[in-house]
C-alpha positions, 0 to 999 in steps of 0.5 A: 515506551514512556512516550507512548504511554504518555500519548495513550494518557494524555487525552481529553476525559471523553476519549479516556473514558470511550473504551471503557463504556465501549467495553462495557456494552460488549462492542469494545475499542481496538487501538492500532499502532500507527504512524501519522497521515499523509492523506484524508482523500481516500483517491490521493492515499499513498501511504499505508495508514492513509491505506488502513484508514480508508479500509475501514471508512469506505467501500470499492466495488471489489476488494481483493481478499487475502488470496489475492483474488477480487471478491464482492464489496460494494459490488454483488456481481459483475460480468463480463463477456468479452473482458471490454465490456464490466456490468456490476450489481451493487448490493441494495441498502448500502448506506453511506454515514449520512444516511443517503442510499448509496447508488450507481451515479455514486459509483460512476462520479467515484470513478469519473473522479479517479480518472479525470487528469484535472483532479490529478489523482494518482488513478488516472493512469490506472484507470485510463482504458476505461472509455465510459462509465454508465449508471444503467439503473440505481443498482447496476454500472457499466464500464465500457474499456478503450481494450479488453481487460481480463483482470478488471474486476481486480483493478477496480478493487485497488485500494483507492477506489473508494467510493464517495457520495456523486457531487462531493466537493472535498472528499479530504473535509467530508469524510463519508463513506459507506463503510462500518465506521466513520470518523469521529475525530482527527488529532494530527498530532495524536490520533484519529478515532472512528466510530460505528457507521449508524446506517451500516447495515451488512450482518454477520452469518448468524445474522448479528449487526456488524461491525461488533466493535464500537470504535478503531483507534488509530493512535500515531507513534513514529517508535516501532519499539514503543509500539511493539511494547504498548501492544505487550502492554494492552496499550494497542491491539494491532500493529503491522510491519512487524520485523523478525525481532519483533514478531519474535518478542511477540510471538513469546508473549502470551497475551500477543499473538502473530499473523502473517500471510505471503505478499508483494510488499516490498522496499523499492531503493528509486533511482532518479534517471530524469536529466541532470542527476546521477542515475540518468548514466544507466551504467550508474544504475547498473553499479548500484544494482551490481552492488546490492546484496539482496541476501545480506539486506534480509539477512540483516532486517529481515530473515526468515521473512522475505525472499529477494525476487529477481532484485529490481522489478515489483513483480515478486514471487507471489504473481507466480507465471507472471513473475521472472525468476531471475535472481540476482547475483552481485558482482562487486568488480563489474560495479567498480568498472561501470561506475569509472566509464561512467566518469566516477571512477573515484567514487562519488556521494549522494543523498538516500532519504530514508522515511523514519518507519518500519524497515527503512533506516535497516534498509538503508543501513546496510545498503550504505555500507555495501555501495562503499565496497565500490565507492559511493558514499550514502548520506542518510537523510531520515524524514518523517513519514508524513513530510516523506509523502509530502511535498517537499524536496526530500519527497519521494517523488522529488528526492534522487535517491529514496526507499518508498513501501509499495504494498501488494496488488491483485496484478503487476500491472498496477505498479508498472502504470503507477510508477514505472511508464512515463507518465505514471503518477507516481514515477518517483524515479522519473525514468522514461522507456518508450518500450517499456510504455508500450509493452505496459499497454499491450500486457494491460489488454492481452486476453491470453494468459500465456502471452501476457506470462511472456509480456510481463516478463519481457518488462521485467527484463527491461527493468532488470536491464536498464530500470531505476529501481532496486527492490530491497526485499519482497517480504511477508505480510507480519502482524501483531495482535491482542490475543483476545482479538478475533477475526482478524484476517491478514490480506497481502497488503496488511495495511488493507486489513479490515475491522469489519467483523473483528470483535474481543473474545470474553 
């Protein structure tokens, strides 16, 4: 709390003084609890303030609202008649921070970026059915898919979808956006503070300018514990990733209220199964599994607010036909006799890097002490969160053993082209299944419901069998906010949430 309190203090005389003028004219400042970025291009976010950044800079043609379905954004309409060919109407006078209209040729650069494998970003496997993207006038795109796709319009609201002005050269350095809200300064160490868009020009219903606020500060802190203390406090007004002893300290204060909203967030524990590490023996993966006690895991971090889904899959409740109800039962003796045919019989010791946010030190606390039932001793190795999604050797996508949040996304798809195939960008585990490619292609463009119900549950099956991964828990979407703030609407990945039309009641 003292620490924090100082960072809040401790800031030039111009940025102490902004919330006060804000205050003043009757827009107001709203100060979120954060923790550091990983990443200013909005294509390359991977952590979830990177995520509530971009939410408030940039827009997607679609954005997938807190029932989890694709609504307007950049995008008035779209249609399809075949689900091989999406035609999307942007809206008119949307204007990025420079002034310059935002157009189709915005549109179709945005996408081309996000898809050429040259740029790396981690959408190109998302977005590798589209076979071409055409500017047909100043206000209308066409995308052309390789294969049908019933959820496209869903899959172009992904949050990385942001779009940038045709021709820019270093989205990270140039920061514009169409946003309500620009960035105004960056402090690594400290913040980032964003200010109106002076060119936004969507109103509210009433026909009032939005955005109402001033400004967003996103004020970094790697102490959950001082941040819950700073929003009790008036010293922040948002902080998400609540835990259940903190959504309850907040629940009980007067000045802080709780929202929350069901979600696919979950803890994936990623089991490296490249040649050379432990986990490439699937009996290793399957003691481990075995092992986990899903139950006791919530029951410790997270109770009354997560469910364990079928245990070792993305796919959690909330994707209803799609999802496998399977739940997963431990069997702490069939763990120990793998784990000997797999030549380990008296045990063996690995490193579990454990970013220091949220949920994951609990997580892999509890998770330490339940692979000791069969003998594998867990190392805990706690990084920040910036050097977890950075490029060192204790990265998620370079360490063996790891617990990386995933947030929700409009379909399940999403995760299994991310992170799951072999060539997804994100394949933290490095785990390769032919089967499990091809089945990820054919669910991507089945027209029909039922039968993609059935694809999506053989993946899961598959995962459940023979995949890399234990997720933790699938849990609510919880955050804490001012009571005096208004507006606030929690998607189900909160780190989506928006400030767009948020504003202070007197």
């Amino acid at each position: 709390m003292r620490k924090l309190r100082l960072q809040v203090l401790m800031v030039t005389l111009a940025l102490l003084a902004l919330p006060v003028l804000a205050l003043a004219a009757g827009g107001g400042v709203v100060r979120i609890g954060s923790q550091p970025l990983a990443n200013l291009d909005p294509h390359f976010a991977n952590s979830i303030s990177d995520i509530m950044l971009l939410e408030q800079v940039y827009h997607h043609l679609t954005f997938i609202d807190a029932g989890n379905q694709a609504v307007p954004d950049l995008a008035a309409t779209w249609d399809s008649p075949d689900g091989k060919v999406w035609t999307f109407h942007l809206k008119k006078g949307v204007k990025f921070n420079t002034g310059k209209e935002v157009t189709a040729a915005d549109v179709v650069f945005s996408f081309d970026r996000m898809r050429d494998p040259q740029v790396g970003a981690p959408t190109v496997s998302l977005y590798a059915n589209i076979a071409t993207v055409e500017a047909l006038s100043p206000a209308t795109v066409r995308f052309t898919l390789k294969e049908p796709n019933p959820e496209f319009a869903a899959d172009a609201g992904d949050y990385h979808s942001a779009i940038i002005p045709a021709g820019s050269k270093d989205p990270a350095k140039e920061r514009v956006g169409s946003g309500p809200f620009m960035i105004a300064a960056y402090m690594p160490e400290d913040r980032v503070v964003l200010k109106k868009n002076p060119h936004f020009s969507e109103k509210d219903a009433a026909g009032k300018a939005l955005p109402y606020l001033d400004e967003v500060q996103m004020i970094f802190s790697p102490d959950m514990g001082g941040q819950v203390e700073a929003l009790r406090g008036g010293e922040l007004d948002f902080l998400g990733g609540l835990t259940t002893e903190f959504a309850g300290t907040i629940e009980k204060d007067p000045a802080t209220k709780v929202l929350k909203n069901s979600s696919n967030m979950h803890w994936i524990i990623h089991l490296r199964s490249d040649q050379g590490h432990v986990a490439a023996d699937n009996r290793v993966r399957q003691a481990m599994k075995l092992a986990t006690d899903h139950q006791a895991i919530i029951d410790a971090v997270r109770p009354g607010l997560a469910v364990p889904g079928n245990g070792f899959t993305p796919v959690g409740p909330a994707y209803d036909s799609y999802y496998l109800d399977k739940k997963p039962v431990p069997d702490l003796a069939k763990a120990k006799e793998l784990l000997a045919a797999a030549g380990f019989a008296n045990g063996l010791a690995i490193d579990l890097v454990a970013q220091n946010q949220l949920d994951v030190i609990p997580i892999a606390t509890v998770w330490k002490e339940q692979m000791a039932k069969i003998g594998i001793t867990v190392n805990i190795q706690v990084v920040p969160s910036d050097l977890y999604y950075g490029e060192g050797e204790n990265s998620w996508l370079k360490c063996a053993f790891g617990i990386t949040d995933w947030g929700s996304r409009a379909t399940p798809v999403t995760y299994f082209k991310l992170a799951y195939t072999s060539d997804g960008p994100w394949n933290g585990s490095h785990w390769a299944d032919p089967e499990f490619d091809a089945l990820t292609r054919q669910v991507d463009s089945e027209m029909d419901p039922a039968k993609r119900a059935q694809l999506y549950h053989r993946l899961q099956t598959i995962l459940i069998e023979r995949g890399p991964v234990i997720a933790a828990y699938f849990e609510m979407a919880v955050a804490g906010i001012n009571a005096k703030l208004e507006g606030v609407e929690l998607p189900s990945d909160w780190a989506r949430t928006r400030f767009w039309n948020v504003r202070f009641t007197k």
